[in-house]
C-alpha positions in Angstrom: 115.3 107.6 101.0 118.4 110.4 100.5 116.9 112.6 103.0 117.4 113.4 106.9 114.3 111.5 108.9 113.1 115.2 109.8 112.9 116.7 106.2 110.7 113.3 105.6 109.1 113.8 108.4 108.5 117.3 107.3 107.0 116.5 104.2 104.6 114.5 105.8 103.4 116.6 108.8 103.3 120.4 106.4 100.8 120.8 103.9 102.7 123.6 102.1 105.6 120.3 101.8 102.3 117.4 101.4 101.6 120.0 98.3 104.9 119.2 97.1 104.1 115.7 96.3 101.2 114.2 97.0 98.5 113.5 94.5 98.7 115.8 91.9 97.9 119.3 91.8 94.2 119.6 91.0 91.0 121.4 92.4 90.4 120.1 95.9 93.8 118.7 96.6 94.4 121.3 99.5 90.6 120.0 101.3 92.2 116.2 100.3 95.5 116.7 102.4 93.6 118.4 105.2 91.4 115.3 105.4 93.6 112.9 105.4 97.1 114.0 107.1 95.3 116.5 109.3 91.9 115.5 110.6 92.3 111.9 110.0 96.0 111.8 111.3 97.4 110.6 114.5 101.5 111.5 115.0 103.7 110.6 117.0 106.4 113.6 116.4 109.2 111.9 118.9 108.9 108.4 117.1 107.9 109.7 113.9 104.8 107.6 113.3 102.1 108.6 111.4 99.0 106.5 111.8 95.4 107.7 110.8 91.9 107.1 112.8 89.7 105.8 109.6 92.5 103.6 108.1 95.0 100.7 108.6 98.2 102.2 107.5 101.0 104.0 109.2 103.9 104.7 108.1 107.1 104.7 110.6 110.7 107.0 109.7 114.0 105.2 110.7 117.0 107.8 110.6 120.0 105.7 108.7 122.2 108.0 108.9 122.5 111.9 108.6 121.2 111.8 105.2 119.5 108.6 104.7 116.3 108.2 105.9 114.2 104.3 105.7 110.5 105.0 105.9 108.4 101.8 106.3 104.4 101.7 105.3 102.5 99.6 107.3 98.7 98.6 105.6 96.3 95.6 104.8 97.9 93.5 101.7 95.7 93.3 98.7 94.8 89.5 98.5 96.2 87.6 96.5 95.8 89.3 92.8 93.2 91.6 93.5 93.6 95.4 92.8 93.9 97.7 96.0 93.5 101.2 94.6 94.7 102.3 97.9 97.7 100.6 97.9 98.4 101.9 94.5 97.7 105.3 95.0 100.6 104.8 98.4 103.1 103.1 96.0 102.6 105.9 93.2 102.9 109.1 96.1 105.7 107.8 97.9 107.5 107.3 94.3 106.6 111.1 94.1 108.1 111.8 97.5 111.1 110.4 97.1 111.9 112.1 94.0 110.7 115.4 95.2 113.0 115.2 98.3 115.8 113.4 96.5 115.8 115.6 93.0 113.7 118.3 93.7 113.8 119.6 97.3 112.2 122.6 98.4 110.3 123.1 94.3 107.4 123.5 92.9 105.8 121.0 90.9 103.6 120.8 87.3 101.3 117.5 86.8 100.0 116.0 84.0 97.5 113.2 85.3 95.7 110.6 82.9 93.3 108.0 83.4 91.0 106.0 80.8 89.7 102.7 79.8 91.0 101.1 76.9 88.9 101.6 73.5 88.9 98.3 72.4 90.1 94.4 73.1 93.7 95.1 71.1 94.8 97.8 72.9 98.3 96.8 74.1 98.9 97.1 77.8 100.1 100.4 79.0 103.4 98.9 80.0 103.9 97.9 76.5 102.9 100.6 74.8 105.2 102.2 76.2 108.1 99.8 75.8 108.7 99.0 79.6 108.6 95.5 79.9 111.6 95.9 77.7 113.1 97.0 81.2 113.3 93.1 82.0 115.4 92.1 85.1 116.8 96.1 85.2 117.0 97.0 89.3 116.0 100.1 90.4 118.4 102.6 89.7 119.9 101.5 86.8 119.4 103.8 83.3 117.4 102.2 80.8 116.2 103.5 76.9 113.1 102.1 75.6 110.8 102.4 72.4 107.0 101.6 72.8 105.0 98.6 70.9 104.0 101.1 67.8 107.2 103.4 67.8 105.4 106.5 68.8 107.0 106.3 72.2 111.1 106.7 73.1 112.0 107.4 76.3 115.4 107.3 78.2 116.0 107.7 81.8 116.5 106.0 84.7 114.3 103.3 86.7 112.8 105.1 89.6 110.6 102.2 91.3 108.7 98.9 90.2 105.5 96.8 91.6 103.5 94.2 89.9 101.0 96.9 88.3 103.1 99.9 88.4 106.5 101.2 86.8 108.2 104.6 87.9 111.1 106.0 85.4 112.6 109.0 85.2 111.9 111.2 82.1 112.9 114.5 80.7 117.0 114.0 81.3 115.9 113.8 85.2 113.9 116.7 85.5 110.7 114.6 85.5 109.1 111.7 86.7 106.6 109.0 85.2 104.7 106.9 86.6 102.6 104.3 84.5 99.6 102.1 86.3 98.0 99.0 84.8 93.9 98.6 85.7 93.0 95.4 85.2 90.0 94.4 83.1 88.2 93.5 87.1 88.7 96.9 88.3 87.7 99.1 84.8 85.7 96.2 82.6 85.6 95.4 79.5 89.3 95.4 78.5 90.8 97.6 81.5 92.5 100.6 81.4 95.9 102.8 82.6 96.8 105.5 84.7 100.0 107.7 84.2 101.3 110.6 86.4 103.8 112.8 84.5 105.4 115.0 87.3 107.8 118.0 86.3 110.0 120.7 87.1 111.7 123.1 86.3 109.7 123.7 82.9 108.7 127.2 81.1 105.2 127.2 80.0 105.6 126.8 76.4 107.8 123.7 76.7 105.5 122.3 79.4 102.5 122.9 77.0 104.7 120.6 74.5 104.8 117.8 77.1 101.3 118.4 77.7 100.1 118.2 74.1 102.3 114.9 73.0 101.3 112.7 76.1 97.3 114.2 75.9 97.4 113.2 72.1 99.4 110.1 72.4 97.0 108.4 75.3 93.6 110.2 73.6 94.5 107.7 71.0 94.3 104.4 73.3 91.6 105.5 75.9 88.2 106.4 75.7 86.5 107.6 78.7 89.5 109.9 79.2 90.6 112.6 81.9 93.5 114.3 82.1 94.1 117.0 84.7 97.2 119.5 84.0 97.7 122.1 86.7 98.8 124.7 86.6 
């Protein structure tokens, strides 16, 4: 991560910084980090470990250099294919986190968060409807431009991060960040369903209210069951 360990370590120990970048900015995220990095936390400021008492995980800073920081999170695997919701939500946050401290340091964020099922057997795959498993063999890193399966979706950027059920690109010409989830049939029956995470900066209101109203029409048009949170 392109940050000195104590502005990492920072960001996880200061909920005005946790604000920053965890979850996404809806009604009871304040009560959420208090729970969890607060009441539930156990630190370790001089090793910089952070481990909690009603979980598994931990995660442990390694200063690389002045500006380099490796941060390593320790939790219980998902076995075999099964979906860990809580090892998703880690994977998604920390994509957050390093693009808040990397891109963004020290700003204020806007979130646009939405979650459905999919409306019927033929609804492509989030990942192809929006063209990323055109990404192929791309590392992370690398810039990539991408059309999705029905043409109503282009997006250029870069490649932020990539797991088996989630992508993380770069949208906006940098200025945002996307991150797309698969839910597989198991965890949101009958066909399964998608979660994307549209983070931002930097935007006015009426050209955040643009963003807002593409994506919300766009994935109205795939999901039923819909939510989607925009704060502020």
């Amino acid at each position: 991560m392109g940050a000195p360990a104590e502005t990492v370590w920072r960001a996880l120990r200061d909920p005005a910084e946790l604000h920053r970048w965890f979850g996404w900015d809806a009604e009871g995220l304040a009560e959420e980090i208090e729970d969890i990095f607060v009441t539930h936390a156990i630190a370790d400021d001089e090793a910089r470990v952070l481990r909690f008492d009603d979980i598994s995980d931990r995660f442990e800073l390694e200063p690389r250099d002045a500006d380099t920081t490796i941060m390593r999170l320790y939790g219980e695997p998902p076995e075999g294919d099964a979906f860990d919701g809580m090892h998703e939500g880690w994977t998604t946050f920390l994509a957050q986190l390093r693009f808040a401290l990397e891109r963004h340091p020290g700003e204020d964020r806007r979130t646009l968060y939405l979650t459905g099922l999919a409306s019927e057997p033929n609804v492509p795959p989030v990942m192809e409807s929006l063209g990323l498993e055109q990404l192929g063999s791309a590392g992370v890193g690398e810039a990539y431009e991408v059309r999705g399966a029905d043409g109503a979706v282009s997006l250029t950027g870069e490649l932020w991060t990539r797991s088996p059920r989630q992508t993380a690109i770069t949208v906006g010409g940098g200025t945002g960040l996307l991150v797309a989830v698969e839910l597989p049939p198991a965890e949101r029956p009958p066909h399964g369903g998608a979660t994307a995470l549209i983070t931002s900066y930097g935007l006015g209101d009426e050209e955040f209210q643009r963003v807002r109203h593409s994506w919300t029409q766009w994935w109205h048009g795939r999901y039923d069951e819909t939510t989607a949170t925009v704060f502020p």
